[in-house]
C-alpha positions in Angstrom: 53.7 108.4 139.7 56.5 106.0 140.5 58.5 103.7 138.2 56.7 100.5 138.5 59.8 99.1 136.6 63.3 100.6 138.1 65.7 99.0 137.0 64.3 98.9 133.5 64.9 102.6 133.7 67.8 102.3 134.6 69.0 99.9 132.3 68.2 102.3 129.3 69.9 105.3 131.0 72.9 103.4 131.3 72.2 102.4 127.9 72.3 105.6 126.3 74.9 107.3 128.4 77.1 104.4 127.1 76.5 105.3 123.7 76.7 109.0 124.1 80.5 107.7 125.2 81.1 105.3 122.6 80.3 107.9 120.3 83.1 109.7 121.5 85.5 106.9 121.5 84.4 104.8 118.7 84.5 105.9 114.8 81.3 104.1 113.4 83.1 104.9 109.4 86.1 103.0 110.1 85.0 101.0 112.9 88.4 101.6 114.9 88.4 103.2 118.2 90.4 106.9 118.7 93.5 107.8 120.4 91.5 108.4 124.0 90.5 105.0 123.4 93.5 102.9 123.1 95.5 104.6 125.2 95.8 102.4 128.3 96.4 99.4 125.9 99.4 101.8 124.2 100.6 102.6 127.8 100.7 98.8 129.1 102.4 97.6 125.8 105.0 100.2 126.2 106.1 99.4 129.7 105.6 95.5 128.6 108.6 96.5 126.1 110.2 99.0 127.1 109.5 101.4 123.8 107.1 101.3 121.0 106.9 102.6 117.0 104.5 104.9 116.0 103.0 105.4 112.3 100.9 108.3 111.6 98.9 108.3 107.8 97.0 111.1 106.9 94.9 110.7 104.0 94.7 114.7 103.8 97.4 114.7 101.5 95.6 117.2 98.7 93.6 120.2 99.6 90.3 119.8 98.4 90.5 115.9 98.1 86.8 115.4 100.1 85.5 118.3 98.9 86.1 117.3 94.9 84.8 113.6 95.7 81.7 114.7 97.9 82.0 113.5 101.6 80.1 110.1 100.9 82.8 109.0 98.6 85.8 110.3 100.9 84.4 108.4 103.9 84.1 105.0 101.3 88.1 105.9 100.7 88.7 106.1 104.7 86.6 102.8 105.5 89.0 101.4 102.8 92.1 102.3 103.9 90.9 101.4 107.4 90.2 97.7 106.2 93.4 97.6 104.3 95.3 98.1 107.8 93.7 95.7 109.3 94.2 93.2 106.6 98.0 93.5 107.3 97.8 92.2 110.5 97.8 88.7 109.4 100.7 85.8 108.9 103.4 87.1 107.3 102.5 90.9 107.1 104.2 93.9 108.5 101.5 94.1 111.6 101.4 91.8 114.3 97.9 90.7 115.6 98.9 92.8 119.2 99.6 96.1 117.3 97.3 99.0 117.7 95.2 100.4 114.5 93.5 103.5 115.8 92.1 107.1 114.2 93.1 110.3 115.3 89.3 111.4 116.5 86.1 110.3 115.2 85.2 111.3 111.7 89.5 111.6 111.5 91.3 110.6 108.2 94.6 110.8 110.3 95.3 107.1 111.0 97.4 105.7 113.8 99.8 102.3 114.2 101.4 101.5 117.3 103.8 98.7 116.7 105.9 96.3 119.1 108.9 95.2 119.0 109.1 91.6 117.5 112.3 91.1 120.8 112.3 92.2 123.7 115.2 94.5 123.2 112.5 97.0 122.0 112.1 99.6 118.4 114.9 102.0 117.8 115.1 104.4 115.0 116.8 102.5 112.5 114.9 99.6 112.6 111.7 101.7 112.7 112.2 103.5 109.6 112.6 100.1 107.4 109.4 99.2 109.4 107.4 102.2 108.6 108.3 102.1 104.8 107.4 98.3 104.4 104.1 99.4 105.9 103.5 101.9 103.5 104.4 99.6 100.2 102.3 97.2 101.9 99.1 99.4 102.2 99.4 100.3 98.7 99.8 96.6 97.9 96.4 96.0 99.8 93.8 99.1 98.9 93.0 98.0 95.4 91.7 94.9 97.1 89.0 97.3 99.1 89.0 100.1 96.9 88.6 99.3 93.3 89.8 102.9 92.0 93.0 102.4 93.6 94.3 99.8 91.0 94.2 103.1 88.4 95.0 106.1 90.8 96.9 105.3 93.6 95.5 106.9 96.9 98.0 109.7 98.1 98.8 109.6 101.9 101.7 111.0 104.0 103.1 109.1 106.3 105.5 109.8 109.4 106.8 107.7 112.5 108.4 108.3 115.7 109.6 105.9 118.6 108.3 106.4 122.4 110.5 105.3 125.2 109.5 104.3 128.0 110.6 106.9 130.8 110.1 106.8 134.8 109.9 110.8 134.7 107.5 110.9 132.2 103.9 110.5 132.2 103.4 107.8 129.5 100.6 109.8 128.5 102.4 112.8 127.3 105.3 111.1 125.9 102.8 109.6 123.3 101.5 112.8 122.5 105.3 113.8 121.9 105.9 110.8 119.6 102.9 111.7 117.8 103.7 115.3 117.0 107.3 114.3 116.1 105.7 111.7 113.5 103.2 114.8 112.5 106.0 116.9 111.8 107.4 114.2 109.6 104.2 113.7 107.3 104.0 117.6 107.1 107.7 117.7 106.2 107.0 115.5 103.8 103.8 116.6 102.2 106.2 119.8 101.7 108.6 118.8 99.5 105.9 116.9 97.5 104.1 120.2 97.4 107.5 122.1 96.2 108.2 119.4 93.4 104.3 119.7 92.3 104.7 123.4 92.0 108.0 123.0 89.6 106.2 120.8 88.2 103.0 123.6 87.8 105.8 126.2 87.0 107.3 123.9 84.0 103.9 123.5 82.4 103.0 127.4 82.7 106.5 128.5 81.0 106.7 125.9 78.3 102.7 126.0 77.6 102.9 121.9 78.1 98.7 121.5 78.2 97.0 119.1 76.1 93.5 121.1 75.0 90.8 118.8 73.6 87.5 119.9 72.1 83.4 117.9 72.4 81.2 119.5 70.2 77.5 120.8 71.4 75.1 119.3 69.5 71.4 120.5 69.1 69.7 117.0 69.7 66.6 118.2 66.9 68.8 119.2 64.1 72.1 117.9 65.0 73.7 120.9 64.2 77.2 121.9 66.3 76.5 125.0 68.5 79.7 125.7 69.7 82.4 123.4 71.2 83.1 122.7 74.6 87.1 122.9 75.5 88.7 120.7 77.9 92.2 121.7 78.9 94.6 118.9 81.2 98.2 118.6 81.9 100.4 116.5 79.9 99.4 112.6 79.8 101.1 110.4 81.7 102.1 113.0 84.6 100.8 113.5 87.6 98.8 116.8 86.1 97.1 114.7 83.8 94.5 115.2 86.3 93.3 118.6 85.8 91.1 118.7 89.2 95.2 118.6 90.5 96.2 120.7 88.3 93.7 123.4 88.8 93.3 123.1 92.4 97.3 123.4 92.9 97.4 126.2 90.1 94.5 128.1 92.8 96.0 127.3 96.0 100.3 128.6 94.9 98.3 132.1 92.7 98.8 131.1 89.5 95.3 130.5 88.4 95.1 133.2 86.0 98.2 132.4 84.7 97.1 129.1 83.5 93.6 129.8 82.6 94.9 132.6 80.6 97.3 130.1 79.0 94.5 127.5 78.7 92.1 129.9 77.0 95.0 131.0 74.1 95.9 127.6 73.7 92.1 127.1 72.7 91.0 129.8 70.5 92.7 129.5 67.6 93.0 125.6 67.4 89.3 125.2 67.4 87.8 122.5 65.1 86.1 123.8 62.0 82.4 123.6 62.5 80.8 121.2 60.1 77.5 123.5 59.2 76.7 126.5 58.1 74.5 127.5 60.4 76.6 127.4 63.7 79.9 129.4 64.8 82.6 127.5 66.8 83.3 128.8 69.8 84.6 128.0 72.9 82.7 127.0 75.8 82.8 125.8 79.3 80.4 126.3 81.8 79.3 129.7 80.0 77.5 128.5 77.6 73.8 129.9 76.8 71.1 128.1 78.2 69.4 126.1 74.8 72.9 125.2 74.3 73.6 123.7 78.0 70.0 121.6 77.6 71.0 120.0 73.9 74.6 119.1 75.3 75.7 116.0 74.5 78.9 114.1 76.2 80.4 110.9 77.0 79.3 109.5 80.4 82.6 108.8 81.2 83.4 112.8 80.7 80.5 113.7 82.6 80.9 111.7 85.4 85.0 112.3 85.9 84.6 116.2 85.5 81.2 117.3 86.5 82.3 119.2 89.2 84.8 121.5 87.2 81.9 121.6 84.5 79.4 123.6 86.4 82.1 126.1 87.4 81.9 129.5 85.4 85.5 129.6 84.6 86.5 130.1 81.2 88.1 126.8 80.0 88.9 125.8 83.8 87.4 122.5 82.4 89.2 119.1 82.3 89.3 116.1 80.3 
């Protein structure tokens, strides 16, 4: 039977084949278009100048960051971030209202910036790195204003910049793709000393046994007697192990897991708190505690809540508080 209504049919074809490609082109998180998409803008503002500065952010800058937060939250931190880039764009700010914000692909937490020269005269390499650092203090001037955990824990991000030049013998295409890997090595330079420094850092704590160890009682709920005590082991306050989900998780990625559980765990047994009945032994427990025991805990909310995940691995005193 033919289409009494053609070009209606048409129209929602065209429709979704235009979505299928926006979809390709288009990051719904952020709302900023990918690489593919800007790329004949980048192109016409590079031979408008003559050259061009490229930032490249990656959020990735611990392993395990999404997977610790749960994907929900780690796409609220790239929408964010996003936002805070765009914000800078405004009077007085280190973007200019003609320079490019873009992602890497969709679903990326690599972040691009393509910035002009504010002369004709074009970017060189000088100028671009005091560019790309005041973007950086800048950005971290701007998430808490988006991202309301930033004003306690700063969000980690590498970031690395290159400058493309226009070139008659090169296809402008390719030379951005060669600006963009020189910017990627810089991040992942980067991201490798901080790495090195953590694990001194890791190494320090391990040799001089710096962990703070704190103890939450389990309390049966009927008779309020303590059941045992649940052991929380972090780095030392105020450093940048303080956070024991970075702690642990650098601790398992460099092999030195056992060593620090094994640290943890002496650190714990034989400071244990008295328990205050007679009835009950203290003992220490994590994750491996017995089952009446796990239903009649009792904790803070704020404990729960920061170190659930570590809590519900079986790992000796892998715990953190």
């Amino acid at each position: 039977m033919k289409d009494p209504r053609p070009q209606e049919a048409d129209y929602f074809r065209l429709r979704a084949e235009w979505l299928r490609f926006k979809n390709h082109v288009f990051d719904a998180n952020t709302e900023l278009p990918t690489l593919a998409a800007v790329m004949d803008d980048v192109r016409r503002l590079m031979e408008e100048r003559g050259s061009l500065g490229i930032v490249y952010l990656d959020l990735a800058a611990e392993t395990g960051a999404e997977a610790a937060r749960g994907w929900q939250a780690y796409d609220e931190l790239l929408r964010a971030f996003a936002r805070a880039l765009l914000s800078l764009k405004g009077e007085g700010g280190p973007l200019s209202p003609t320079d490019i914000v873009a992602v890497a692909s969709v679903r990326s937490d690599k972040f691009l910036v393509f910035m002009r020269a504010g002369e004709p005269g074009g970017v060189d390499s000088a100028s671009m790195d005091a560019r790309a650092r005041r973007l950086s203090e800048r950005l971290n001037e701007a998430l808490p204003r988006f991202l309301p955990s930033a004003r306690h824990a700063p969000v980690p991000f590498h970031e690395g910049h290159a400058v493309m030049f226009r070139d008659p013998m090169l296809r402008a295409e390719r030379s951005m793709h060669r600006a963009l890997d020189e910017a990627m090595f810089m991040s992942l330079t980067q991201r490798t000393r901080e790495d090195d420094r953590r694990l001194q850092g890791l190494d320090e704590i391990i040799g001089e046994e710096d962990v703070v160890t704190l103890y939450q009682p389990i309390v049966d709920l009927q008779t309020l007697d303590v059941l045992g005590h649940e052991v929380f082991t972090r780095g030392p306050a105020g450093g940048p192990f303080e956070d024991a989900e970075r702690l642990f998780a650098l601790a398992e990625r460099t092999g030195r897991l056992l060593d620090l559980e094994r640290l943890c765990r002496n650190r714990s047994t034989p400071r244990l708190p008295p328990s205050p009945t007679r009835r009950c032994r203290a003992r220490p427990s994590c994750a491996s505690s017995s089952s009446r025991a796990s239903t009649m805990r009792t904790s803070s909310s704020r404990s729960r809540s920061a170190w659930r995940s570590r809590s519900a691995r079986p790992s000796g005193t892998r715990c953190a508080g």
